[in-house]
C-alpha positions, -999 to +999 in steps of 0.1 A: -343+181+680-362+197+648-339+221+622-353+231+588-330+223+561-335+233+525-356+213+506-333+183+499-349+153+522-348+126+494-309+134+488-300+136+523-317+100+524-297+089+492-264+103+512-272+085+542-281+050+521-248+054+501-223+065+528-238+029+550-228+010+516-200+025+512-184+021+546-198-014+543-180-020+507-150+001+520-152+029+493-124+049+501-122+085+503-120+095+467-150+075+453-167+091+489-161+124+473-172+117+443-203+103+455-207+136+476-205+155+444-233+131+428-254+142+456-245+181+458-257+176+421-283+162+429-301+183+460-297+212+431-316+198+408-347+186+433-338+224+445-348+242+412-371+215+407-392+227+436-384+263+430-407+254+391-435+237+408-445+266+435-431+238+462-424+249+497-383+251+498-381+240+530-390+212+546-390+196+583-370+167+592-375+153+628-360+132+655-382+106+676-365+098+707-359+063+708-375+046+741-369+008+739-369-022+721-400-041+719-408-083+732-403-101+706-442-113+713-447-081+693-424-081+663-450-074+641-462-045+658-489-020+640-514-006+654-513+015+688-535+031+714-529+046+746-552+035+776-549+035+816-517+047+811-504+018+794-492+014+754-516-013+740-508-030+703-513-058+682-493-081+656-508-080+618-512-109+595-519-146+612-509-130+649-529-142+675-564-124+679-546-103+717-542-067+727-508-067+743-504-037+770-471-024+770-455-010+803-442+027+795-414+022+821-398-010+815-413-018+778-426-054+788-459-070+782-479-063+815-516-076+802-536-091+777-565-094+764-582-119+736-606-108+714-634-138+717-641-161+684-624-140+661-592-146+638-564-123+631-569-124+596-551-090+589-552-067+616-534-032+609-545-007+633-565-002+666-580+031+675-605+042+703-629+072+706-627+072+743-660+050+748-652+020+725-623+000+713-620-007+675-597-033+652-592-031+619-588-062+602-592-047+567-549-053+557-554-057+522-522-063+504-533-084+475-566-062+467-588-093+466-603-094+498-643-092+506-646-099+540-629-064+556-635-059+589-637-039+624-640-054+656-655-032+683-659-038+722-664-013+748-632+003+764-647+001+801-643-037+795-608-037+798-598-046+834-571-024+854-549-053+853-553-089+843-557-105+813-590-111+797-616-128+772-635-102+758-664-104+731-670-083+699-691-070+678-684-064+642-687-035+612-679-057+579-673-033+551-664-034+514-649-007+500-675+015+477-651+026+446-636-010+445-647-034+415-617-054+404-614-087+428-582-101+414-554-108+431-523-083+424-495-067+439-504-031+423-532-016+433-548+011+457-575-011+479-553-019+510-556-002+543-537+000+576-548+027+590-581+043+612-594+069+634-622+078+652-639+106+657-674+113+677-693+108+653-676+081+626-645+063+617-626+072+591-599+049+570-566+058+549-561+034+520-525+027+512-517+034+479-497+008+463-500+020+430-506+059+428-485+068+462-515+085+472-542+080+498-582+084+499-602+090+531-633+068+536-663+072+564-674+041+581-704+041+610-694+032+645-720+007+652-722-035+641-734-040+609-725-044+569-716-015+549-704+004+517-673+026+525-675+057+508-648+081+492-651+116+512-617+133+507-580+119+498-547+137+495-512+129+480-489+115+508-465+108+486-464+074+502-478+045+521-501+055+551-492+028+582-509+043+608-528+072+621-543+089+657-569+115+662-570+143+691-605+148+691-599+179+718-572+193+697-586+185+662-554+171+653-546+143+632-514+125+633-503+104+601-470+082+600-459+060+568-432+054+544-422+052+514-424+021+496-389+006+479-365+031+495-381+027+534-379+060+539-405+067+574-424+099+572-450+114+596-480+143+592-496+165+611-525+179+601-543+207+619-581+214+622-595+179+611-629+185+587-641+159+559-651+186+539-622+189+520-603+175+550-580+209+558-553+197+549-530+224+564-502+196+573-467+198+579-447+164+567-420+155+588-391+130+572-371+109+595-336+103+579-327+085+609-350+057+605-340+051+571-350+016+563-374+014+595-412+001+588-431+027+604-466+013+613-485+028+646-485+060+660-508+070+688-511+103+721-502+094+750-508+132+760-515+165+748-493+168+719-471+139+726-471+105+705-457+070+708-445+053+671-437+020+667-417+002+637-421-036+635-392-060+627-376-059+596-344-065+576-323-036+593-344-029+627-357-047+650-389-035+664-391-008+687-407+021+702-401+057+700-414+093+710-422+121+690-433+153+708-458+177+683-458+202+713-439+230+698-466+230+667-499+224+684-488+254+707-481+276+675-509+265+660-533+272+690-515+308+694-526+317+657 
């Protein structure tokens, strides 16, 4: 269930956080109140702080409907696609180099498939553009990698059921606006997350040091490249995972917010490169607070699956999030 709420999503999160510590600490009712005044205090100032800026005053906070818990063969969850009506994923860093298919119904590993003489050196995300499969092992954390990659296959080679060996092809890649190698926690050269589109794929880097994200075009075909800056916005956080409608022209972002863990998702309407519309609506999730966000894919029109992999408070699981209500407004527009 969606309800717009004044403009106050980082102090609801603070109000959730501190009302879990303090039942955990067992504040008691007083220091409760006074934390409640900290926070009225607080949502006024962000208030009239927006209100300077030309902000929007309102903003949308959503509900994913919870589905299931994942295998724990998938822990480290990230990136999702929906195919033969089955919820494939992959695990990221040092995972083994498999596509696990994911039953919709029961939520257990049904099929698998093993991506031939390759290593799973950082995969982040998996996309498809209805023709082709595509894996991004381009993770990045440290900034000091050179040997980004994108492992592509054929979708029709996927059996109906079964698990298989499949070979690839690969699109290595270097990112054009990069020249500093070294290794460092702070920087903006990682990436977790890709889409295709007819005629390219296109990567979100995750921001580490600015909070922001740029948008870089990649050919769909085997071979070595330069990825060049086309667009980038301010997502006010890190970008985990993304899905393109290519019917609809939509484009579905999820993320969080590094420190805090605080999951977000965007919708953006109208997809174009040239200066990427980005007539978006950003969607906070209070409820995950402290979930790590990382795939999101359609399963139909308007509909999307989103995953969080295992972490300190949450296990990994699977949710659904249902855009419906906004592509329909859009398309009446």
């Amino acid at each position: 269930m969606r309800t717009e709420l004044p403009n106050h999503g980082d102090s609801v999160f603070l109000l959730l956080i501190l009302q879990y510590f303090c039942l955990v600490l067992h504040v008691n009712i007083p220091e409760m109140k006074k934390v409640w005044f900290v926070i009225v205090l607080l949502s006024l100032s962000l208030f009239a702080s927006a209100q300077s800026t030309g902000k929007a005053s309102f903003s949308p906070f959503f509900n994913p409907q919870f589905k299931s818990e994942l295998p724990k063969e998938v822990s480290e969850t990230s990136g999702l696609f929906f195919h033969n009506g089955l919820l494939w994923t992959h695990n990221d860093s040092g995972g083994k180099p498999i596509l696990y298919a994911i039953d919709t119904v029961s939520f257990e590993i049904v099929q698998r498939i093993t991506l031939a003489n390759v290593k799973n050196k950082d995969w982040e995300d998996v996309c498809t553009d209805g023709e082709c499969v595509f894996v991004g092992d381009f993770g990045n954390n440290k900034g000091n990698r050179k040997n980004l990659r994108i492992f592509t296959f054929p979708l029709s080679a996927i059996p109906n059921e079964g698990d298989a060996i499949i070979g690839v092809d690969s699109i290595s890649f270097m990112f054009g606006d990069q020249t500093d190698f070294t290794k460092r926690k702070v920087h903006d050269f990682d990436c977790e997350a890709f889409f295709a589109t007819d005629e390219y794929l296109y990567l979100l880097s995750k921001g580490w040091g600015t909070g922001t994200t740029r948008l870089y075009r990649l050919p769909k075909t085997s071979g070595k490249y330069v990825a060049e800056v086309v667009n980038g916005f301010d997502s006010q956080g890190l970008i985990t995972g993304a899905d393109y409608d290519r019917q609809n022209r939509v484009l579905v972002i999820v993320g969080y917010v590094k420190s805090i863990w605080k999951p977000f998702m965007y919708i953006i309407f109208d997809f174009d490169e040239n200066g990427v519309k980005l007539e978006n609506r950003r969607f906070e999730m209070p409820q995950l607070a402290g979930a790590q966000t990382e795939g999101i894919c359609f399963f139909d029109d308007g509909r999307c699956y989103v995953t969080t992999e295992t972490s300190p408070t949450m296990t990994s699981r699977v949710f659904v999030v249902d855009f419906r209500k906004w592509i329909d407004k859009k398309r009446k527009n």
